[in-house]
C-alpha positions as protocol buffer text, in pm:
chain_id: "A"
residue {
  index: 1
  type: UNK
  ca { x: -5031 y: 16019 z: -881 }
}
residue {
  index: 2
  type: UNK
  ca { x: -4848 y: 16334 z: -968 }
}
residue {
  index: 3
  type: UNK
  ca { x: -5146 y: 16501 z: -1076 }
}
residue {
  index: 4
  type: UNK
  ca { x: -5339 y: 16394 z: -778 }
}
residue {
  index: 5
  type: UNK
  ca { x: -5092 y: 16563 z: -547 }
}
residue {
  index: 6
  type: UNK
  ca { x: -5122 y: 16878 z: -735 }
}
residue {
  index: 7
  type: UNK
  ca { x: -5490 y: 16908 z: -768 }
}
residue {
  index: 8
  type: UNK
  ca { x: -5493 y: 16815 z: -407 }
}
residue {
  index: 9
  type: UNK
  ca { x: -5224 y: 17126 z: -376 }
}
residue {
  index: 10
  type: UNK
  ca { x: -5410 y: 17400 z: -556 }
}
residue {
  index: 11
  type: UNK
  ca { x: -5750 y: 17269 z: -333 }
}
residue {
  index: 12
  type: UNK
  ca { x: -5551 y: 17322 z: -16 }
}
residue {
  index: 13
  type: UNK
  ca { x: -5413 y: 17653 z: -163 }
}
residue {
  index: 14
  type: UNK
  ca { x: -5719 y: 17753 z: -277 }
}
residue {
  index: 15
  type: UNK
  ca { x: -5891 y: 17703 z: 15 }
}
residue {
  index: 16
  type: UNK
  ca { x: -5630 y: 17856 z: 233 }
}
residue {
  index: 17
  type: UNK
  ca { x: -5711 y: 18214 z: 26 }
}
residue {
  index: 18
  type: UNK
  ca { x: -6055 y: 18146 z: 30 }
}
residue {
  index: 19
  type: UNK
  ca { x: -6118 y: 18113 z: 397 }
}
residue {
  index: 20
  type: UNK
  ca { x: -5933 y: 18466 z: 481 }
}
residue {
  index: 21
  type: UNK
  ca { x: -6125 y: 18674 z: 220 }
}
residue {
  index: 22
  type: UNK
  ca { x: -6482 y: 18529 z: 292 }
}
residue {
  index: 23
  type: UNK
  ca { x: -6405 y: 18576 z: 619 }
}
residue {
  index: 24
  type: UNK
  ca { x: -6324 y: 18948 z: 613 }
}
residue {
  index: 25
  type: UNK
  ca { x: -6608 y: 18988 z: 336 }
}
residue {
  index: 26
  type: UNK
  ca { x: -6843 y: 18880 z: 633 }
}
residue {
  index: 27
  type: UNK
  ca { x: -6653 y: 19132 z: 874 }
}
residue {
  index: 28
  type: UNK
  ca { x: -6723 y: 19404 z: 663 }
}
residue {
  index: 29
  type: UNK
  ca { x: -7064 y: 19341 z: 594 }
}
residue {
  index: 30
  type: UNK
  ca { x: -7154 y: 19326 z: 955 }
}
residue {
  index: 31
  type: UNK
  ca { x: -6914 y: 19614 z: 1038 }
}
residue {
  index: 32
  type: UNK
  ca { x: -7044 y: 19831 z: 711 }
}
residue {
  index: 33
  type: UNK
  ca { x: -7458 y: 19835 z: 851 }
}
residue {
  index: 34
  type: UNK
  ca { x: -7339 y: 19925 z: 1212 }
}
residue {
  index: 35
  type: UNK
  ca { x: -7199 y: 20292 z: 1368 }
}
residue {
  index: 36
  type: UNK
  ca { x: -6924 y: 20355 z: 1595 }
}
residue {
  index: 37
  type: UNK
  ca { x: -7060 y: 20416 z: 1933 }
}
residue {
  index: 38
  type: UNK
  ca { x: -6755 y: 20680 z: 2011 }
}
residue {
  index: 39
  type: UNK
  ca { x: -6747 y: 20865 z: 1727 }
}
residue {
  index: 40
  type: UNK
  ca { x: -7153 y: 20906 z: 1665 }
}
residue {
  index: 41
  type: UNK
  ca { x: -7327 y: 20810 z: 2007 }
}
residue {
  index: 42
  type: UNK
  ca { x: -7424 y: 20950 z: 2314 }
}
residue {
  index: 43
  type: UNK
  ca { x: -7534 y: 20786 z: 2614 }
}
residue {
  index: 44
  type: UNK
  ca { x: -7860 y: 21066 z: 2762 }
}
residue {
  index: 45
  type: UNK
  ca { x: -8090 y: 21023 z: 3057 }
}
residue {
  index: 46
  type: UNK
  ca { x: -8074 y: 20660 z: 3027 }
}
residue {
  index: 47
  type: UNK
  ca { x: -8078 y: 20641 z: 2664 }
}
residue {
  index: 48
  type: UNK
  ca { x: -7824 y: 20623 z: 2345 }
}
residue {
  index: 49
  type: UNK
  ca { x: -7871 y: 20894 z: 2122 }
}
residue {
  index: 50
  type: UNK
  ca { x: -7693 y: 21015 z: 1797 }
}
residue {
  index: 51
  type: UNK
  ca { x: -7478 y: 21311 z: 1903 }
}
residue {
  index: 52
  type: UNK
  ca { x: -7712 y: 21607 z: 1850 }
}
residue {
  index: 53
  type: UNK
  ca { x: -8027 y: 21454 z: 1768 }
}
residue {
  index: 54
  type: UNK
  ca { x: -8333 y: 21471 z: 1948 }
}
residue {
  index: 55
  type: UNK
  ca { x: -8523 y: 21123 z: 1891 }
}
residue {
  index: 56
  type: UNK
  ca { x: -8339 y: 20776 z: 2066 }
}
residue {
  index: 57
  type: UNK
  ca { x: -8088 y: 20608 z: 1828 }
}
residue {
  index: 58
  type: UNK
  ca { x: -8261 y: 20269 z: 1599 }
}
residue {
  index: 59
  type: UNK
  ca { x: -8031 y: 20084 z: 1469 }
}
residue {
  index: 60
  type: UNK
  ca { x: -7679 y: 19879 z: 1516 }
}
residue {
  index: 61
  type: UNK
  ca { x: -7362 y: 19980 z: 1678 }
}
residue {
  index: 62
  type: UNK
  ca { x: -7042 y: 19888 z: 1792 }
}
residue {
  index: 63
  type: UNK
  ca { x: -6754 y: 20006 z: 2014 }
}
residue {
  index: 64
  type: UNK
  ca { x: -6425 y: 19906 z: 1893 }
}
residue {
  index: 65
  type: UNK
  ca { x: -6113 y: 19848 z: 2158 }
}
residue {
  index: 66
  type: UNK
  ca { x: -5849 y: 20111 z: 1994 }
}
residue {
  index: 67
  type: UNK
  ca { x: -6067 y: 20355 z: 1751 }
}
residue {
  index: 68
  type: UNK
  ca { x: -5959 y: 20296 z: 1359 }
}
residue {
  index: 69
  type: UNK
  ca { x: -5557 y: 20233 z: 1504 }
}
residue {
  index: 70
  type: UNK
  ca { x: -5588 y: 19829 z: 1478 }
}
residue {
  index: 71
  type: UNK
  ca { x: -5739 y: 19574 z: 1299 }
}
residue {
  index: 72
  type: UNK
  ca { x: -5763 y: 19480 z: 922 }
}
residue {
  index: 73
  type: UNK
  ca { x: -5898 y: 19634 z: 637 }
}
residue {
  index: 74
  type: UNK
  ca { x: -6201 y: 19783 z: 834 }
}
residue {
  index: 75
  type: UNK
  ca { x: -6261 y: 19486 z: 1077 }
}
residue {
  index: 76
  type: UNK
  ca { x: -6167 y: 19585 z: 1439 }
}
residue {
  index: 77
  type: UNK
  ca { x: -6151 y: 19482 z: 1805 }
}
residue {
  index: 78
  type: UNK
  ca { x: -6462 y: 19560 z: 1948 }
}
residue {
  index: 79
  type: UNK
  ca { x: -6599 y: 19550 z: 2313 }
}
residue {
  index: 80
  type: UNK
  ca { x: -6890 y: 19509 z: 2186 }
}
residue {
  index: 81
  type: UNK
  ca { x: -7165 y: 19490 z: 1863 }
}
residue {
  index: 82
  type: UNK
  ca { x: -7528 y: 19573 z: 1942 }
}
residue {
  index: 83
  type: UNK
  ca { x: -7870 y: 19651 z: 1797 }
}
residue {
  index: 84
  type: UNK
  ca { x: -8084 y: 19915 z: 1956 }
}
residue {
  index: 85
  type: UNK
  ca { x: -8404 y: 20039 z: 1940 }
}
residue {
  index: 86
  type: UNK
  ca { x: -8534 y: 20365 z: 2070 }
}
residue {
  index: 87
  type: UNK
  ca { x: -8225 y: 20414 z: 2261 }
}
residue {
  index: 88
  type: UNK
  ca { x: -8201 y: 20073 z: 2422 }
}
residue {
  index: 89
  type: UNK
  ca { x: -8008 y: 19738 z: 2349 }
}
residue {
  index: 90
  type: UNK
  ca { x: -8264 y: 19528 z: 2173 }
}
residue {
  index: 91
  type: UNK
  ca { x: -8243 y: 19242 z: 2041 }
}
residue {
  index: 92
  type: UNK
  ca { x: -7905 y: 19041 z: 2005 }
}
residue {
  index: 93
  type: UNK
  ca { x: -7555 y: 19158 z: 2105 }
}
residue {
  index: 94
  type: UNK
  ca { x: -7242 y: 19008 z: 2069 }
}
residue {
  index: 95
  type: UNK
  ca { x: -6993 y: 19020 z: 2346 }
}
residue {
  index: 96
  type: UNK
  ca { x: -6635 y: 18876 z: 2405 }
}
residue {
  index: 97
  type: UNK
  ca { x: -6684 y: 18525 z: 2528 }
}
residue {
  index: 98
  type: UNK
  ca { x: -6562 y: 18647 z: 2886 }
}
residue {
  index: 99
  type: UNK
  ca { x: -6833 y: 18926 z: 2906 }
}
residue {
  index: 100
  type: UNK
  ca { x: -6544 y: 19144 z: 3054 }
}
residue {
  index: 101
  type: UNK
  ca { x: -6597 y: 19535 z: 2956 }
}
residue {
  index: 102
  type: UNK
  ca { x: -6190 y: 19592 z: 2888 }
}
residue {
  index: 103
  type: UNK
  ca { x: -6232 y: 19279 z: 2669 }
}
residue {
  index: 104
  type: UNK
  ca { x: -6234 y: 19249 z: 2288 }
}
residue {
  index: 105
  type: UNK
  ca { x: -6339 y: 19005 z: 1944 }
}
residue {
  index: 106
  type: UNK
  ca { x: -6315 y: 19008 z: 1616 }
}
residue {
  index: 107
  type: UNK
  ca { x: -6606 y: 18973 z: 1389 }
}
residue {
  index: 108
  type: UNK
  ca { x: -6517 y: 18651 z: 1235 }
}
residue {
  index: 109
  type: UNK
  ca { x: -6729 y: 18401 z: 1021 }
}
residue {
  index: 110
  type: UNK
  ca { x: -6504 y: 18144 z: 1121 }
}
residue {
  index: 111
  type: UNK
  ca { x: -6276 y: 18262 z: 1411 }
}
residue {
  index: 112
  type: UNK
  ca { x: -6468 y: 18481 z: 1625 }
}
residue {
  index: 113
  type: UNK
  ca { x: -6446 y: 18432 z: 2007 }
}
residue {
  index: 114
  type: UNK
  ca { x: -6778 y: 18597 z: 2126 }
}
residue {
  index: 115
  type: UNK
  ca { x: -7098 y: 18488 z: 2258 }
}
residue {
  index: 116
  type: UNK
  ca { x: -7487 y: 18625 z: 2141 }
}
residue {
  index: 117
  type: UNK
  ca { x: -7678 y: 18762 z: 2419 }
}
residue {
  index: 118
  type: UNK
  ca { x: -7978 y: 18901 z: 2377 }
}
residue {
  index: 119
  type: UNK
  ca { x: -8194 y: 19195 z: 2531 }
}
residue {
  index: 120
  type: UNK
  ca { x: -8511 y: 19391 z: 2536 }
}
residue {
  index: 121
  type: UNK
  ca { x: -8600 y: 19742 z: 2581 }
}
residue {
  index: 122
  type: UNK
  ca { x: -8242 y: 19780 z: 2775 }
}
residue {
  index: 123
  type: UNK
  ca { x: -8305 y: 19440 z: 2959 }
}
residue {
  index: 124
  type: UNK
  ca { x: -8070 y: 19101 z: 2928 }
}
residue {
  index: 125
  type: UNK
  ca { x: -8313 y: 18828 z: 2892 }
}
């Protein structure tokens, strides 16, 4: 019985420091492929561009709530996380569950309070 209790110990232990680091190993991943919007983008004539580039930005972004001052390791509060292509959002973004601009989430495999909306060329759908 006393061996029972302490294999079911080091499971719940285990899985306690599992479930932190897999989730911030997903936070990272997401956060790693994705720019900051206030440090590298510019919004143009309609557009996002990269500061000082000519063509419309392709690719994934994010604007976090307080720069690089909070959050863990790399994984910040963020308005908002969004693909775009030729300078609009397209395809899905992720948004605090309350759609709110002055409100934030954390990417989280297994905590995260936001919703996926999706748009094209600019355009909720």
């Amino acid at each position: 019985m006393v061996r029972k209790l302490a294999k079911l110990f080091l499971l719940f232990v285990f899985l306690i420091v599992l479930i932190p680091v897999v989730d911030l190993a997903y936070c990272r991943a997401k956060m790693s492929v994705a720019i900051d919007y206030d440090d590298e983008l510019e919004y143009r004539e309609g557009r996002v561009y990269q500061k000082g580039a000519a063509a419309a930005f392709t690719g994934k972004a994010y604007q976090t709530m307080c720069g690089d001052d909070c959050g863990l390791f790399g994984c910040y509060a963020i308005h908002w996380y969004a693909s775009f292509k030729d300078g609009y959002r397209d395809g899905e973004v992720l948004l605090p569950n309350s759609e709110r601009s002055n409100d934030y989430f954390s990417m989280s495999l297994f905590f995260g309070d936001y919703k996926s909306v999706y748009f094209l060329k600019g355009v909720r759908t």
